[in-house]
DOMARLO-951761 format. One record per atom (N, C-alpha, C): atom name; residue number from 1; x, z, y; residue in one letter. Coordinates in steps of 0.2 Angstrom, whole numbers. Last residue first. Layout:
BEGIN
TORBA   atomo   num      c1      c3      c2   residuo
TORBA      CA   NUM       X       Z       Y         A
...
***
This chain:
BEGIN
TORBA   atomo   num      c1      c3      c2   residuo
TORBA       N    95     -13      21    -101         X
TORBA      CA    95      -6      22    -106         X
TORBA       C    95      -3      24    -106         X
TORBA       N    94     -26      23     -96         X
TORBA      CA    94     -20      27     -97         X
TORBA       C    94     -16      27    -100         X
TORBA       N    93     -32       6     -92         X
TORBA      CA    93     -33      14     -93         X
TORBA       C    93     -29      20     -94         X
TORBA       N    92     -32      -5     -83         X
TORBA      CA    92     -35      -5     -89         X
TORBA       C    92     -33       2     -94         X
TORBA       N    91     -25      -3     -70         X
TORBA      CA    91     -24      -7     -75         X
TORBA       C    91     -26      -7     -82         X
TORBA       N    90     -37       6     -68         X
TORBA      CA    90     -37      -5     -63         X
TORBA       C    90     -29      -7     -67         X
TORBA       N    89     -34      16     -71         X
TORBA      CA    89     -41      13     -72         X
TORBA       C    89     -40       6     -73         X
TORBA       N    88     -22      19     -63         X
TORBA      CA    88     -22      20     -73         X
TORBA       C    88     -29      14     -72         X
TORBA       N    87     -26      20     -49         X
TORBA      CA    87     -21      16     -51         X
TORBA       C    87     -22      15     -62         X
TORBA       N    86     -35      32     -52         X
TORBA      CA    86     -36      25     -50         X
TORBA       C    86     -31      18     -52         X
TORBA       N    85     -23      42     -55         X
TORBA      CA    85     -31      41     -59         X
TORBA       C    85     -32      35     -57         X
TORBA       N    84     -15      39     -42         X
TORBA      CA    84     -13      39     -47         X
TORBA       C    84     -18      37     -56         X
TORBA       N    83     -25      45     -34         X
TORBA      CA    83     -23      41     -32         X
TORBA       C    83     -20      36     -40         X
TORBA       N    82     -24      59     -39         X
TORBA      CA    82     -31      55     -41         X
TORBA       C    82     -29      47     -38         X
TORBA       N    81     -13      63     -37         X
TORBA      CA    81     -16      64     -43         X
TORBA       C    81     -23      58     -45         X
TORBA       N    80     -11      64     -25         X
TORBA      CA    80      -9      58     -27         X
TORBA       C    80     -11      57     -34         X
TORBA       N    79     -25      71     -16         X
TORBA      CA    79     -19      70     -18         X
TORBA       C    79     -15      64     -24         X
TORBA       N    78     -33      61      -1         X
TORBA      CA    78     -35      66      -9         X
TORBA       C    78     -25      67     -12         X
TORBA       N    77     -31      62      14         X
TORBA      CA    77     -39      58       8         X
TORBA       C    77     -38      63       3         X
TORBA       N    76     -22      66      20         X
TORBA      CA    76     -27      69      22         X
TORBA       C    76     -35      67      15         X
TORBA       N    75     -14      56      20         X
TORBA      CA    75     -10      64      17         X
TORBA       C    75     -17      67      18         X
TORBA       N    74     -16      41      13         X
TORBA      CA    74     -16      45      19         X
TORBA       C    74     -17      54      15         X
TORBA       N    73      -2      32       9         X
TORBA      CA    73      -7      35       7         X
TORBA       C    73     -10      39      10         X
TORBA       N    72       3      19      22         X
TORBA      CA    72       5      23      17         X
TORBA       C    72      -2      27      14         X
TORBA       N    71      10       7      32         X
TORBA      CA    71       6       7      28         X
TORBA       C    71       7      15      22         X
TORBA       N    70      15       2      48         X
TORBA      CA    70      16       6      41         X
TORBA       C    70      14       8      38         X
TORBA       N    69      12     -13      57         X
TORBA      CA    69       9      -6      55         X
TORBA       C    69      14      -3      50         X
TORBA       N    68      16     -20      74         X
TORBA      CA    68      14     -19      68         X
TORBA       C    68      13     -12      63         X
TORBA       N    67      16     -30      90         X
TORBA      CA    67      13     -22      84         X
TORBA       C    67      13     -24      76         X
TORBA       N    66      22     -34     102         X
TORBA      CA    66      21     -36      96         X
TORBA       C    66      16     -30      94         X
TORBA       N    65      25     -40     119         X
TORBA      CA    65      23     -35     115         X
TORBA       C    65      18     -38     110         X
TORBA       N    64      35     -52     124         X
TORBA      CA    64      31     -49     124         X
TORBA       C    64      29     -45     120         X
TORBA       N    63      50     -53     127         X
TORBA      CA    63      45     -47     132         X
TORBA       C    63      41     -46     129         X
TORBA       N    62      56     -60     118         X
TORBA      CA    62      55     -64     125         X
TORBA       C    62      51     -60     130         X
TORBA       N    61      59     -51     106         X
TORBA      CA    61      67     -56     111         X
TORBA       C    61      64     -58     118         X
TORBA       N    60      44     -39     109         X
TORBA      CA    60      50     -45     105         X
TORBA       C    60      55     -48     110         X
TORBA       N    59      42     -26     109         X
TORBA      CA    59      43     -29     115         X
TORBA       C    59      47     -35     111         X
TORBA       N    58      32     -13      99         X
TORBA      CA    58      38     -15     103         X
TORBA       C    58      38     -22     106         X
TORBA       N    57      21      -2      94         X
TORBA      CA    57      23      -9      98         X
TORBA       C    57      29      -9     101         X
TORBA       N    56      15       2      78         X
TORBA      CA    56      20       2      83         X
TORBA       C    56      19      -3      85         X
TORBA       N    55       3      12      68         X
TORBA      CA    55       3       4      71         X
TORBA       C    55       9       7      75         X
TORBA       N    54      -1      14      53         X
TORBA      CA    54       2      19      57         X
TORBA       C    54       5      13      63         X
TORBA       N    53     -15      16      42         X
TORBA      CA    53      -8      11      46         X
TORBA       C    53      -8      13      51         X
TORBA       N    52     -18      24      26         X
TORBA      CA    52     -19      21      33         X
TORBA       C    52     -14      16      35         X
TORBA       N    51     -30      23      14         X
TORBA      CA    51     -23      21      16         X
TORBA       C    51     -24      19      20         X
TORBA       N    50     -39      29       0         X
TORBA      CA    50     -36      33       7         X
TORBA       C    50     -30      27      11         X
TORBA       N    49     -48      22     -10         X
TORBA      CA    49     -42      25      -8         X
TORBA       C    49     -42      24      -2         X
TORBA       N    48     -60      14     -12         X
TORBA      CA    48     -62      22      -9         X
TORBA       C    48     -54      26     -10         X
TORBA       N    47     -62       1     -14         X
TORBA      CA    47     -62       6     -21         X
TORBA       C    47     -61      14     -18         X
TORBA       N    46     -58      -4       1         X
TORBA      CA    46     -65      -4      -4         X
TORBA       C    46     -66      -1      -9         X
TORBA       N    45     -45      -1      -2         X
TORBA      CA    45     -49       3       3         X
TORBA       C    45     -55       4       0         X
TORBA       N    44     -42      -9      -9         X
TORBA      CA    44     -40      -4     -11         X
TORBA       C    44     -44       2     -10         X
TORBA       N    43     -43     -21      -1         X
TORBA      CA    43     -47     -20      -7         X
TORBA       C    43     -45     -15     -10         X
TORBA       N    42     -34     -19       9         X
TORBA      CA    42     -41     -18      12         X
TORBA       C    42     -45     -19       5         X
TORBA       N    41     -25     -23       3         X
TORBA      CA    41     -24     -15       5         X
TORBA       C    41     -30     -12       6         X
TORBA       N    40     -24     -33       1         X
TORBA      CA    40     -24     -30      -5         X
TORBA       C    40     -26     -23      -3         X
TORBA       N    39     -22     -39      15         X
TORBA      CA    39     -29     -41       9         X
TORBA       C    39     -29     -37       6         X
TORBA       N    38     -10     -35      17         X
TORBA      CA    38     -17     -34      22         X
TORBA       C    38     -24     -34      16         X
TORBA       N    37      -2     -42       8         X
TORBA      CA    37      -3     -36      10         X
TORBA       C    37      -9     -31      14         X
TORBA       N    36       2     -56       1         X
TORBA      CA    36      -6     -51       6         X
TORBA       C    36      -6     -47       8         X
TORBA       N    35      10     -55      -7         X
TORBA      CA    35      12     -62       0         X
TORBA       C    35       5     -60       3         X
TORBA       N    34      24     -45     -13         X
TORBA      CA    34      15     -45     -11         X
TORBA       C    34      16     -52      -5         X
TORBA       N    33      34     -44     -18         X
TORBA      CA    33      32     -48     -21         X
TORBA       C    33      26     -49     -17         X
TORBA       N    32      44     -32     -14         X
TORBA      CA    32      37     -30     -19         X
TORBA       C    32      35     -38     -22         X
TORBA       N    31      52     -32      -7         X
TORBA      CA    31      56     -28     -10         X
TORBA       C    31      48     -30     -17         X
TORBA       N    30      46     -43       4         X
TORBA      CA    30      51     -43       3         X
TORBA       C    30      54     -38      -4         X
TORBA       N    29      30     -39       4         X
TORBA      CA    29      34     -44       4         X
TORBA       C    29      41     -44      -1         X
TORBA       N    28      32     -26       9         X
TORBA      CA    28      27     -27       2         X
TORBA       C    28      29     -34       1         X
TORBA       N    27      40     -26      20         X
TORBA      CA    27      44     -22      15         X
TORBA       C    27      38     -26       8         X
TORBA       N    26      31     -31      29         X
TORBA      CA    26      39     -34      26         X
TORBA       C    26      41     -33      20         X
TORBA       N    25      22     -22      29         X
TORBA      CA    25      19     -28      28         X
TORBA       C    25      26     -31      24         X
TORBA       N    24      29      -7      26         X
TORBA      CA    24      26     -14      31         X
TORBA       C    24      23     -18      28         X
TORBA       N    23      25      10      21         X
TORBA      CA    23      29       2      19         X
TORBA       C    23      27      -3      24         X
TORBA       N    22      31      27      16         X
TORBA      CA    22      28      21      20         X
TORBA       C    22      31      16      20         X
TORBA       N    21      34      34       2         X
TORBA      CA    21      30      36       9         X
TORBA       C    21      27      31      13         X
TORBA       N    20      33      25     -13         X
TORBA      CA    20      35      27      -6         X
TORBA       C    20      31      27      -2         X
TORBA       N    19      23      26     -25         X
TORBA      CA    19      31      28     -22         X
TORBA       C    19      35      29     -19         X
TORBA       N    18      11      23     -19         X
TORBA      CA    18      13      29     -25         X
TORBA       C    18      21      33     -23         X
TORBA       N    17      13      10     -15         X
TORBA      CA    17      10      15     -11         X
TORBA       C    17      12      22     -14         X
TORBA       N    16      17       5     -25         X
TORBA      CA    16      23       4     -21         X
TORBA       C    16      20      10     -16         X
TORBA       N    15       5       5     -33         X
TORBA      CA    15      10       7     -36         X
TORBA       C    15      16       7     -30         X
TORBA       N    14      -3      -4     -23         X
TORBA      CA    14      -5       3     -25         X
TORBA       C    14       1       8     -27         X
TORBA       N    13       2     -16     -25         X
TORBA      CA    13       3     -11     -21         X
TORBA       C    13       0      -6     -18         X
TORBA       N    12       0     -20     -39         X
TORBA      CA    12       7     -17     -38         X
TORBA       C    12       9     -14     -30         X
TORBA       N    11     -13     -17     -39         X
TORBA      CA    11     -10     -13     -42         X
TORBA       C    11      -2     -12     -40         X
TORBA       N    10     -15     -31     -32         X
TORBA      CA    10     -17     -23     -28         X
TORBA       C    10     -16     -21     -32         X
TORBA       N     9      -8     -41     -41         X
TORBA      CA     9      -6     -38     -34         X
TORBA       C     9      -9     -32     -30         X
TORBA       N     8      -8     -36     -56         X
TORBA      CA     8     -10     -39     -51         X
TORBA       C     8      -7     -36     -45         X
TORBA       N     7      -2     -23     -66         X
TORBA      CA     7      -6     -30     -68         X
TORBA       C     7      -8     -36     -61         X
TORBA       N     6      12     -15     -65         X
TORBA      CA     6       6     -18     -61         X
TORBA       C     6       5     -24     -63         X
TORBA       N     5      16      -4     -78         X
TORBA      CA     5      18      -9     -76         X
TORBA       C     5      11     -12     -71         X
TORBA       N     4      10      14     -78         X
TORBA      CA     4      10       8     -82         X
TORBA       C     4      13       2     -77         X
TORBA       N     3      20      27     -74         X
TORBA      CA     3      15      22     -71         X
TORBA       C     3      16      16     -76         X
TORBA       N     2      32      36     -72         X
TORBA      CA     2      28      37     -80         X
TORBA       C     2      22      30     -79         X
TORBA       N     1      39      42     -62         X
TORBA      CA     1      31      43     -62         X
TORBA       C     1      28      41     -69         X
***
């Protein structure tokens, strides 16, 4: 991608949005560093990128029903180009 390093937490998951199709809460955690996911995503929002969640429920070890989501760039908002544009801005321009 050529993408300048992420200065903050909603850039680096912005940048992990960039990269991969779809991500959990786990995976932003686990593979990214992000301990907000939710928070971050929903400040993304507010700057007017597209990001859905793709929610499942399944049935944990004792029955009860869980859910969680998949987070990725929504295929319908704009293309990654401008996703991309944003990303540059918020880390301070286009290196």
């Amino acid at each position: 991608f050529g993408l300048p390093k992420p200065i903050n937490q909603q850039t680096n998951v912005l940048r992990a949005l960039l990269n991969n199709k779809e991500l959990t809460r786990r995976d932003f955690m686990v593979k990214f560093d992000v301990l907000d996911a939710p928070k971050n995503i929903e400040s993304l929002r507010k700057r007017g990128i597209g990001i859905t969640c793709r929610r499942v429920s399944v049935n944990d070890q004792f029955g009860t029903k869980v859910s969680y989501g998949y987070y990725s760039i929504d295929e319908y908002w704009a293309n990654k180009e401008r996703a991309e544009m944003i990303y540059r801005e918020m880390c301070g321009g286009s290196k």
